[in-house]
C-alpha positions as CSV (number, residue, x, y, z in Angstrom):
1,X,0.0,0.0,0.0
2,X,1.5,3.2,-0.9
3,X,0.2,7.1,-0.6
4,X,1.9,10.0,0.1
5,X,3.7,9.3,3.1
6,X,4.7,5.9,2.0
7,X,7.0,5.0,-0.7
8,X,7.1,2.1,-2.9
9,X,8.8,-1.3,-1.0
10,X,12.1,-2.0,-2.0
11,X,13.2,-5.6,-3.0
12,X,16.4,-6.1,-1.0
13,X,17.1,-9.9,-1.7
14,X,14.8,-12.5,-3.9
15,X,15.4,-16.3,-4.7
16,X,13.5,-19.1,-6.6
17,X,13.0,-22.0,-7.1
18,X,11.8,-24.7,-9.3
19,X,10.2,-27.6,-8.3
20,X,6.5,-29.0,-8.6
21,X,6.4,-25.5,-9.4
22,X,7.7,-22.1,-8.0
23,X,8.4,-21.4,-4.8
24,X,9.1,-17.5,-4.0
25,X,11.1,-15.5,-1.1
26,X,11.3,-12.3,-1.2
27,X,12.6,-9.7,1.0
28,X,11.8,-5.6,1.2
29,X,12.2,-2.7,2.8
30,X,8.7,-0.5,2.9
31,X,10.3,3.1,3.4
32,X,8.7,5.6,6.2
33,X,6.8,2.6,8.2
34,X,8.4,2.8,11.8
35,X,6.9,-0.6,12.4
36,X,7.4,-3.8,10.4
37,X,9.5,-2.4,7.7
38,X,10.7,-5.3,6.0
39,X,8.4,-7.7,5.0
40,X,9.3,-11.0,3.7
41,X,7.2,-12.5,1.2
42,X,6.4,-16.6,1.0
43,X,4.8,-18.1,-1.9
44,X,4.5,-21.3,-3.7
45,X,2.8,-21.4,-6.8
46,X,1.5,-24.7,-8.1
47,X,2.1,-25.9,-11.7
48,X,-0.6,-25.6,-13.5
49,X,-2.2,-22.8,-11.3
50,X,-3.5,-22.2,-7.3
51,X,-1.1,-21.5,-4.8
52,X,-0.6,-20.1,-1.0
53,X,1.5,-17.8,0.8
54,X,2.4,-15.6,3.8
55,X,4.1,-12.3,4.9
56,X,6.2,-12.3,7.9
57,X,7.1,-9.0,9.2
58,X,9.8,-7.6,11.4
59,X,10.7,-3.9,13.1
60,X,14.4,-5.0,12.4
61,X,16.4,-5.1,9.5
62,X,19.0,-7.3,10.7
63,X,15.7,-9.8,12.3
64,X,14.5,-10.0,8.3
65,X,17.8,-10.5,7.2
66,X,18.5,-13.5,9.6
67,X,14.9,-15.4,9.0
68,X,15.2,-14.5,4.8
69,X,18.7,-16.6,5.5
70,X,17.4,-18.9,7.6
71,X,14.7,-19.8,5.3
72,X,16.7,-19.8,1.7
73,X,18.8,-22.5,3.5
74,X,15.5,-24.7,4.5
75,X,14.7,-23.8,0.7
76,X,18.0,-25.2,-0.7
77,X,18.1,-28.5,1.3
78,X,14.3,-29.3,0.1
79,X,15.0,-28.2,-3.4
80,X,18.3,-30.9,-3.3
81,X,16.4,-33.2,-1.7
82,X,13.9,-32.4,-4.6
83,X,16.2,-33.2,-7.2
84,X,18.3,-35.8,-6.0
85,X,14.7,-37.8,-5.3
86,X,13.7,-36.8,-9.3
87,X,17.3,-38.2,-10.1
88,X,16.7,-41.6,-8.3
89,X,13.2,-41.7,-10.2
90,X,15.4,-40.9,-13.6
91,X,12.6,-38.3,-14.3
């Protein structure tokens, strides 16, 4: 949401992923908020359509930073997992 007093968010940091569709993080700043700032975005997006997602919010830059990091890494490991299951399958 943005007005007057509010500029548009900044995307600080953003990864992706591939696998039984897309799976988003996102990370950004909303300027002149003095609480929850950065916002990280969540999403997964089925193939073929639908999807879910969440916003987690935090007063602290370094806070966003840490749970954005913590949660690429969870990210990473399921996405190897991911493919190292599709190369067992030969898929």
């Amino acid at each position: 949401m943005t007005n007057e007093t509010y500029d548009e968010p900044v995307m600080l940091d953003h990864r992706e992923w591939s696998r039984d569709g897309t799976h988003v993080l996102t990370l950004f700043h909303r300027p002149g908020w003095s609480n929850n700032a950065w916002q990280i975005r969540h999403h997964h997006a089925y193939e073929g359509g639908g999807g879910f997602g969440y916003n987690s919010s935090f007063n602290e830059e370094s806070e966003a930073r840490a749970y954005f990091a913590k949660t690429a890494e969870e990210e990473d490991a399921k996405h190897a997992e991911w493919l190292a299951d599709k190369a067992v399958k030969g898929a």
